[in-house]
DRENDO-1510 file (C-alpha; in Angstrom, 1 decimal, always signed):
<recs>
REC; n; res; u; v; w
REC; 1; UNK; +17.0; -4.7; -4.6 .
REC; 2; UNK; +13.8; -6.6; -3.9 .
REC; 3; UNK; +15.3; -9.2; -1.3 .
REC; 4; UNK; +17.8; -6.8; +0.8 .
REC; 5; UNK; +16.6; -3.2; +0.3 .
REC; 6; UNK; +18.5; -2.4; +3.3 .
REC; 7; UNK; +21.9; -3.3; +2.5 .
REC; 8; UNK; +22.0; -2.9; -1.2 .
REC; 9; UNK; +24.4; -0.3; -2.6 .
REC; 10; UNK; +22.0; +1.7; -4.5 .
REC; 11; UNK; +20.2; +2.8; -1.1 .
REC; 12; UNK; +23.8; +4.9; -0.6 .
REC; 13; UNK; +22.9; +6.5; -3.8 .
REC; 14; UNK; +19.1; +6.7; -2.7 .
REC; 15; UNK; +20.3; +8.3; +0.9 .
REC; 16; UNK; +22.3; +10.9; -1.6 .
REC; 17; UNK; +19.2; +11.5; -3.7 .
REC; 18; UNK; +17.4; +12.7; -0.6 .
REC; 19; UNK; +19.3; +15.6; +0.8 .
REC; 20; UNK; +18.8; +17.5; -2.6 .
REC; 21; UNK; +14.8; +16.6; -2.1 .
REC; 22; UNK; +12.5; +19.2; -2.7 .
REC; 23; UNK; +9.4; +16.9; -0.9 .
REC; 24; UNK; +8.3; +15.9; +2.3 .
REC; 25; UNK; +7.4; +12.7; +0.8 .
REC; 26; UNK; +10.6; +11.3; +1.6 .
REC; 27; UNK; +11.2; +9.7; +5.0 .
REC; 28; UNK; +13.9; +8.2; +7.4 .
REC; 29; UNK; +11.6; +5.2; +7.2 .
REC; 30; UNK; +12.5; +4.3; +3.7 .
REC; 31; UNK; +14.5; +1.8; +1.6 .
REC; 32; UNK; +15.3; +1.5; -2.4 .
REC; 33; UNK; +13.5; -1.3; -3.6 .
REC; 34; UNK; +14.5; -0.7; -7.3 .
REC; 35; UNK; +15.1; +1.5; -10.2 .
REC; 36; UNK; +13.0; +2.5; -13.3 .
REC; 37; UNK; +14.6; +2.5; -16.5 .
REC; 38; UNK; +12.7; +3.9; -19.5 .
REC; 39; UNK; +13.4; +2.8; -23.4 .
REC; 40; UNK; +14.7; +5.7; -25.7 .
REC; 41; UNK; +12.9; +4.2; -29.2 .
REC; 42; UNK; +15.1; +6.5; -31.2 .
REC; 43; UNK; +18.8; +5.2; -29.9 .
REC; 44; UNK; +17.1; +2.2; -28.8 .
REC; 45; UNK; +18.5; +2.4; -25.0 .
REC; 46; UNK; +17.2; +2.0; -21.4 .
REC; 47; UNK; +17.9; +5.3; -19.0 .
REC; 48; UNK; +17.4; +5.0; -15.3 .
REC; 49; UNK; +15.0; +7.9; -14.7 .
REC; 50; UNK; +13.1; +6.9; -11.6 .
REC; 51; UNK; +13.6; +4.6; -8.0 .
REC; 52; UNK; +10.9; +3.0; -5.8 .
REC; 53; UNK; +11.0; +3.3; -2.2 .
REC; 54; UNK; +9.1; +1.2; +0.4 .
REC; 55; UNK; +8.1; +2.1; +4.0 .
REC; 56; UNK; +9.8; -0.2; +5.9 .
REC; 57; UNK; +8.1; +0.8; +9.4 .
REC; 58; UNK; +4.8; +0.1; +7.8 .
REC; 59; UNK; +5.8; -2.8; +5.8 .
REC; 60; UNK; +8.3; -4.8; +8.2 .
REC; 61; UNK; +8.1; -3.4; +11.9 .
REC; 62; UNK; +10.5; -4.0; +14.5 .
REC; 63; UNK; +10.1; -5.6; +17.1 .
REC; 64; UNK; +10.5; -1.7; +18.9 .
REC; 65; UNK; +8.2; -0.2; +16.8 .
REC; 66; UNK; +5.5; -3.2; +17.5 .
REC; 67; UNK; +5.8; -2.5; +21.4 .
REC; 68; UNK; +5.4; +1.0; +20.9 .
REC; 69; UNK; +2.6; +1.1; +18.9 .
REC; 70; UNK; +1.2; -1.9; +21.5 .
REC; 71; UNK; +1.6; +0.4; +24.2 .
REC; 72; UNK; -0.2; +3.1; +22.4 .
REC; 73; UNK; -2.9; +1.4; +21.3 .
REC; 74; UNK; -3.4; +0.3; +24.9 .
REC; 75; UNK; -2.8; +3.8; +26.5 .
REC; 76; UNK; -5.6; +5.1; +24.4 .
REC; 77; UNK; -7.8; +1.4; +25.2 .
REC; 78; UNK; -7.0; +2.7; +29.2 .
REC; 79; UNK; -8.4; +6.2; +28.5 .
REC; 80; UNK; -11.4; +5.2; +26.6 .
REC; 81; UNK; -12.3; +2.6; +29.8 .
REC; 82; UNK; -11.8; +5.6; +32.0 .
REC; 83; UNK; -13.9; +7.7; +30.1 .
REC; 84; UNK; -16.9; +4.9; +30.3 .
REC; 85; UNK; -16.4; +5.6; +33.7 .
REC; 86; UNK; -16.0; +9.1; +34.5 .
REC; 87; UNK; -15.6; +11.8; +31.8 .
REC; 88; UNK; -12.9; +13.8; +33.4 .
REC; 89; UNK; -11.2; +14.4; +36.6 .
REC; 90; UNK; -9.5; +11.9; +39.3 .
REC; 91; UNK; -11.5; +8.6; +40.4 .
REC; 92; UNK; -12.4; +7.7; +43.5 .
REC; 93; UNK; -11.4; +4.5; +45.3 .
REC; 94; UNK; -14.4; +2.7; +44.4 .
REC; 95; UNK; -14.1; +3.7; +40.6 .
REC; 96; UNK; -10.7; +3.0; +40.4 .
REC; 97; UNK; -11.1; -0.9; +41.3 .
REC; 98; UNK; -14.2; -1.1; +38.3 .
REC; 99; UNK; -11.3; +0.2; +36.2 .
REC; 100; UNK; -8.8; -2.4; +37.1 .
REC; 101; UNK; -12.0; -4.8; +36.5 .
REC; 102; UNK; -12.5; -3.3; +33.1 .
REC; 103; UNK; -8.9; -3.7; +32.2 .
REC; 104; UNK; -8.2; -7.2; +33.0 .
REC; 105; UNK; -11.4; -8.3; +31.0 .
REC; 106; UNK; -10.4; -5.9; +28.2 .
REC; 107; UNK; -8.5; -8.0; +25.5 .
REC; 108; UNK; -6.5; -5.4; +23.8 .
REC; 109; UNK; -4.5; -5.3; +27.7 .
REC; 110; UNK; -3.6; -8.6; +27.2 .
REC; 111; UNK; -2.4; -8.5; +23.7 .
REC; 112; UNK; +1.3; -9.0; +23.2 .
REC; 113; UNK; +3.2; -7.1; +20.0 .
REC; 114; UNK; +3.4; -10.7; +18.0 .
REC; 115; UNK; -0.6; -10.6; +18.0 .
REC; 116; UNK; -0.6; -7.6; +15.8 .
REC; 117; UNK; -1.3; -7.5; +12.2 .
REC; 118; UNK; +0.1; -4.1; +10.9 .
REC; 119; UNK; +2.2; -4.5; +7.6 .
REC; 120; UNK; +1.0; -3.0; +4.9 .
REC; 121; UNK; +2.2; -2.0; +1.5 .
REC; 122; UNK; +3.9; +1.6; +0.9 .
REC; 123; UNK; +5.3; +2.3; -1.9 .
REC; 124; UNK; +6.5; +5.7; -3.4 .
REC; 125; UNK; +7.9; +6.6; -7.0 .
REC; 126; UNK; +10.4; +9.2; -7.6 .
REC; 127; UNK; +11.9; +10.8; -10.4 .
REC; 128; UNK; +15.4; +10.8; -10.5 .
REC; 129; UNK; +16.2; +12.7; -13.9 .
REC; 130; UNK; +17.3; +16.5; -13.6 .
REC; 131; UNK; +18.9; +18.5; -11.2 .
REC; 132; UNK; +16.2; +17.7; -8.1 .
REC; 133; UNK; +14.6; +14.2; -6.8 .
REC; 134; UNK; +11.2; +15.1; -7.2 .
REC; 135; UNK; +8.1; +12.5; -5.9 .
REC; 136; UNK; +5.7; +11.5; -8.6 .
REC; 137; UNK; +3.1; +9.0; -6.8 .
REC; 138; UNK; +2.7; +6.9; -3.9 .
REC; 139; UNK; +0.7; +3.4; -4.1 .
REC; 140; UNK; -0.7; +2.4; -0.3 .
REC; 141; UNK; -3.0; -0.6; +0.3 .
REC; 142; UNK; -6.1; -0.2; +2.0 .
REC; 143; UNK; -6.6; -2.8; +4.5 .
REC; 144; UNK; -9.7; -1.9; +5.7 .
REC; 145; UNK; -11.4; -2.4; +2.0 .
REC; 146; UNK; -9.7; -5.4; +1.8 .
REC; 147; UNK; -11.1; -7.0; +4.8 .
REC; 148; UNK; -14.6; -6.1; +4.4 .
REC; 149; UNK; -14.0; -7.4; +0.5 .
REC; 150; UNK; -12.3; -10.7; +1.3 .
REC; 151; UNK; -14.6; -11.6; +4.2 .
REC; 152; UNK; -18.0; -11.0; +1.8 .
REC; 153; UNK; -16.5; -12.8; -1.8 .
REC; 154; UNK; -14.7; -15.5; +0.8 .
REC; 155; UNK; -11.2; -15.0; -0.9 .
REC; 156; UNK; -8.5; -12.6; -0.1 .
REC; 157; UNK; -8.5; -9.8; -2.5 .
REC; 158; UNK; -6.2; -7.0; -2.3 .
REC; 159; UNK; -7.1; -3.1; -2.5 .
REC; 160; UNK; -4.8; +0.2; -3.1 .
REC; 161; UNK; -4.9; +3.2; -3.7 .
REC; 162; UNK; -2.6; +5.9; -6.0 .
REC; 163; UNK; -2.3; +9.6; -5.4 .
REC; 164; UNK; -0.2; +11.4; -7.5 .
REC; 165; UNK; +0.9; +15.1; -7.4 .
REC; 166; UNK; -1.6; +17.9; -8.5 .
REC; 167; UNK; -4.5; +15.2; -8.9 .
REC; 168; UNK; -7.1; +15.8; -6.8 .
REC; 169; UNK; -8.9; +12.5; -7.6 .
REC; 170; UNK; -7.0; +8.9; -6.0 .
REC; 171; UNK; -6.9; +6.4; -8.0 .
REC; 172; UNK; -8.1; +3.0; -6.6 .
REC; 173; UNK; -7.2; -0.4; -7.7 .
REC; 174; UNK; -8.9; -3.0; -6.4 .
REC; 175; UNK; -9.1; -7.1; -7.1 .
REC; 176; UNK; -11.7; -8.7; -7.9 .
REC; 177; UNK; -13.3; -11.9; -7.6 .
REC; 178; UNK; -15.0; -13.6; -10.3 .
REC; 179; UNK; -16.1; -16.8; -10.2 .
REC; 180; UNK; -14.4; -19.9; -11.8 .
REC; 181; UNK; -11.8; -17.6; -12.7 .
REC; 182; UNK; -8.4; -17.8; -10.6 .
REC; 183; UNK; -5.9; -15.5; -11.8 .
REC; 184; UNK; -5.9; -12.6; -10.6 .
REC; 185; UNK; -8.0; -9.5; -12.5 .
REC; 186; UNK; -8.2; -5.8; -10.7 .
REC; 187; UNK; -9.9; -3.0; -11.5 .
REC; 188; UNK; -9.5; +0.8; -11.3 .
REC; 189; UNK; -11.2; +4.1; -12.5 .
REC; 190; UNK; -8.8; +6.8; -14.1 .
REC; 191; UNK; -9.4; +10.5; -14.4 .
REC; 192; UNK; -7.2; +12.6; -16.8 .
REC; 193; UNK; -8.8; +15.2; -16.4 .
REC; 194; UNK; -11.5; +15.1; -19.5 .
REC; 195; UNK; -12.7; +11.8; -19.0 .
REC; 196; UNK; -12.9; +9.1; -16.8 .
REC; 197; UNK; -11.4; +5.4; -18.0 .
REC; 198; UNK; -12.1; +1.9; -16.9 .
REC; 199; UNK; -8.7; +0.4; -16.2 .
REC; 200; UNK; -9.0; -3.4; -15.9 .
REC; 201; UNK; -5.3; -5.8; -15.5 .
REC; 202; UNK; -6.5; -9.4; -15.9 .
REC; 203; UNK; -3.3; -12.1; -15.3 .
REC; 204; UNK; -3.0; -14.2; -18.1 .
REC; 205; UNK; -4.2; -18.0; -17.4 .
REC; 206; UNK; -0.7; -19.6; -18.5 .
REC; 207; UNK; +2.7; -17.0; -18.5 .
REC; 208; UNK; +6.1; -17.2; -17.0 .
REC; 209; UNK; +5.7; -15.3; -14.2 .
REC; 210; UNK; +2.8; -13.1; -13.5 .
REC; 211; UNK; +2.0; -11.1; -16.5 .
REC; 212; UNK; -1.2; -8.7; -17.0 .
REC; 213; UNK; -2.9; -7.4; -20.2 .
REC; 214; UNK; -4.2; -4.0; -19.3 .
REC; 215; UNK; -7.1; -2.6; -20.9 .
REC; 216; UNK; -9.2; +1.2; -20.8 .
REC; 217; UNK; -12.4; +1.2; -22.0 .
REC; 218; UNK; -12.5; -2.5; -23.0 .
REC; 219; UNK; -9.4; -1.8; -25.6 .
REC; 220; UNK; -6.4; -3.2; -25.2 .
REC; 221; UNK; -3.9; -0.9; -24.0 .
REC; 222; UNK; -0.6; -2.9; -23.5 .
REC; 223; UNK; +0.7; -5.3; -20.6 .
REC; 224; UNK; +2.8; -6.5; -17.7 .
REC; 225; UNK; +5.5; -8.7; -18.3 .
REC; 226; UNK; +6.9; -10.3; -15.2 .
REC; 227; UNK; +10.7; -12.0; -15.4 .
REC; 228; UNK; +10.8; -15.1; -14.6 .
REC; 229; UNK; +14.4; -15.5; -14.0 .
REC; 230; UNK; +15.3; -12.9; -11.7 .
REC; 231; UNK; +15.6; -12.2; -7.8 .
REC; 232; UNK; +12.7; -11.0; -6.6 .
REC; 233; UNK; +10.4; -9.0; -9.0 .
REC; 234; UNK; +11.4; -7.6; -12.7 .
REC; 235; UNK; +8.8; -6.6; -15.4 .
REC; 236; UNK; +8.3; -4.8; -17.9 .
REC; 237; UNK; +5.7; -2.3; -18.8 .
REC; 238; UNK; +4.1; -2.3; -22.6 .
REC; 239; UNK; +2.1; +0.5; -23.7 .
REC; 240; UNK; +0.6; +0.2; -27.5 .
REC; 241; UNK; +0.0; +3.4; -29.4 .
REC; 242; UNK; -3.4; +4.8; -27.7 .
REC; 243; UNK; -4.3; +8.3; -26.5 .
REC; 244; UNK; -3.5; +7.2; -22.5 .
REC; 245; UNK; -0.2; +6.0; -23.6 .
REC; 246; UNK; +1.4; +9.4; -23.9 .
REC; 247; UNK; -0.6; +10.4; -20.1 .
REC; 248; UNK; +2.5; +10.3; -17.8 .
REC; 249; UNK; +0.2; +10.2; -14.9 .
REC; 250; UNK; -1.3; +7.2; -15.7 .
REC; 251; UNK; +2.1; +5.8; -16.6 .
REC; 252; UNK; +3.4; +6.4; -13.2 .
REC; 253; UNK; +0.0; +4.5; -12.1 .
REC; 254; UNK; +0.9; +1.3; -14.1 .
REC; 255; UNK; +4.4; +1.7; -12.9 .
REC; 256; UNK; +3.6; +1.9; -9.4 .
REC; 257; UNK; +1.3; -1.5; -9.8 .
REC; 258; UNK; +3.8; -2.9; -11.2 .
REC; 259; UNK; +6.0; -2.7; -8.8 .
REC; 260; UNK; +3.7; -4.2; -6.3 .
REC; 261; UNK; +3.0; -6.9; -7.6 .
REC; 262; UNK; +6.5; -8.6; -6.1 .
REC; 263; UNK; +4.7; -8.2; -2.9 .
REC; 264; UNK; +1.5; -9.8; -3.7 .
REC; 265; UNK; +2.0; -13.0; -2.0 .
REC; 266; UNK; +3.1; -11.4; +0.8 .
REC; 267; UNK; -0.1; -9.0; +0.8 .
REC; 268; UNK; -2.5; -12.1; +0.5 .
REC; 269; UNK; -1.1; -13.4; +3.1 .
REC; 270; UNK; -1.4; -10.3; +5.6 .
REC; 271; UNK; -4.9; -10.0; +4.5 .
REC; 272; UNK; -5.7; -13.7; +5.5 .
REC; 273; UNK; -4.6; -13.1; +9.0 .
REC; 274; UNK; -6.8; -9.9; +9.2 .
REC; 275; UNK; -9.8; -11.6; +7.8 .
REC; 276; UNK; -9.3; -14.4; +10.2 .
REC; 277; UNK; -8.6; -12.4; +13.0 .
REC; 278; UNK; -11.8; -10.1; +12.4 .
REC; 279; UNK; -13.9; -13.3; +12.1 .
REC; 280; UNK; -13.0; -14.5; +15.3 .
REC; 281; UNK; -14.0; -11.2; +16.7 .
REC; 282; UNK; -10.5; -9.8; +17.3 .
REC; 283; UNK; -10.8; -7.1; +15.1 .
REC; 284; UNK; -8.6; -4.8; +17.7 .
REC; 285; UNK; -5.6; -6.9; +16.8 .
REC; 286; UNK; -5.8; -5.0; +13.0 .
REC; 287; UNK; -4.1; -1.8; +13.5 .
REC; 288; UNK; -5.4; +1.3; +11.1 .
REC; 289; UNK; -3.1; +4.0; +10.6 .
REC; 290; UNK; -4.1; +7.5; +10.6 .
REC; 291; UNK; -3.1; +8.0; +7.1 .
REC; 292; UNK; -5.0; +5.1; +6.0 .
REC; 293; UNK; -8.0; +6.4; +7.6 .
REC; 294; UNK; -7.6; +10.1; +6.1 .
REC; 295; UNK; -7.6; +8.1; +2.4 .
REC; 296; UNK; -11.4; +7.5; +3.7 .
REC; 297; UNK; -12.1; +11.6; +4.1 .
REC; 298; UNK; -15.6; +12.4; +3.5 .
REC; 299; UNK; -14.9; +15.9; +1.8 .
REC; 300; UNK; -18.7; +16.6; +2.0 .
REC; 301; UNK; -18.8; +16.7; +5.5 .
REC; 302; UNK; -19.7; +19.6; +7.4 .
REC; 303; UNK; -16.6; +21.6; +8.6 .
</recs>
């Protein structure tokens, strides 16, 4: 489902799925990417039991969707100049021409909706077993970490975050760069509620297809095992006998990253055009999202 989410048959069954949902996590803007299938040891079989969706809005925006959000972005850059100018009420004559000045020197009003850089990586889980669809964890890249992260290590390196239902803490994966060392290793902090664990996913040097051993605490708690010979992205997901194993939070975690990494090429990419951009001091053409922004909530503040 990978390389045509939008036409691929199990979307019909997806669409289906959604009208018995019992969340608000599910959206118009959303496309099957692929199933889960989990391995009974006993009969020794796999059982669908969960599907991946993907924001497509945020992901691959239309050409429509670009122009609006260009026109919003420069609605709002058009009240901000005003505002420089007069903090409320009509202009005058006089102030009106320094506001057509302001404009046509103001870069965002010459922008066009191909100068934007706005994909970024949605993806949610959902369990699919029972009578309801019920929504078990989302995975969203941060694009503002991974601009400030690339531009001060001088490599792209990508950052997410994973909030899961009834967990108050998010749980953020994040690449790191170490030096001499070129596949890929990231690093996350996971709370189960008692203690806090040091997740680390280090790519192995030499594999068929990216695969990740994955470790808590320094031990080694199972692995990633990409398919090679597939379309698109296919792994599969090795826990060893350890207390974290049996943790179906931090299953659906694992699951989640492991679903994005198909998209990591793709997200390197993105992040190269943001760095450049912001480099070149046209940080305006990398659009933040509300919801990206609200993942940054200072819950200390003062109401």
């Amino acid at each position: 489902m990978w390389a045509v989410p939008g036409i691929h048959p199990s979307n019909i069954h997806f669409l289906q799925l959604l009208k018995s949902a019992d969340s608000n996590q599910f959206t118009r803007n959303m496309d099957c990417i692929g199933t889960i299938s989990e391995r009974d040891p006993e009969a020794g079989s796999w059982d669908k039991t969960h599907l991946v969706g993907i924001r497509t809005d945020v992901w691959k925006p239309d050409a429509k969707e670009l122009k609006r959000t260009l026109k919003a972005l420069q609605k709002q850059r058009r009240g901000d100049l005003k505002q420089q100018i007069k903090r409320s009420g009509q202009l005058s004559a006089k102030q009106r021409e320094r506001l057509d000045a302001k404009i046509e020197d103001c870069d965002i009003m010459h922008l066009s909706a191909d100068d934007l850089i706005s994909r970024r990586l949605v993806l949610k889980l959902f369990k699919t077993t029972g009578s309801r669809v019920r929504w078990v964890g989302t995975l969203e890249q941060t694009t503002i970490s991974e601009v400030h992260n690339s531009i001060g290590s001088n490599r792209s390196l990508i950052s997410a975050a994973v909030m899961l239902p009834r967990k108050q803490s998010v749980t953020r994966i994040q690449q790191n760069h170490r030096t001499f060392r070129v596949p890929s290793v990231f690093s996350g902090a996971f709370y189960d509620q008692e203690q806090m664990w040091a997740l680390i996913l280090k790519r192995r040097w030499v594999s068929w297809g990216p695969h990740f051993d994955i470790y808590a605490n320094g031990q080694k708690l199972g692995e990633i095992d990409s398919h090679v010979f597939c379309l698109g992205s296919d792994c599969t997901l090795n826990l060893k006998t350890h207390e974290l194993s049996q943790d179906v939070r931090l299953v659906d975690t694992l699951t989640l990253f492991a679903a994005s990494i198909g998209y990591h090429k793709a997200m390197w990419r993105s992040i190269r055009r943001r760095v450049s951009a912001t480099n070149s001091g046209e940080a305006y053409r990398h659009l933040i999202e509300d919801e990206e922004l609200r993942l940054r909530h200072n819950g200390r503040a003062a109401a």
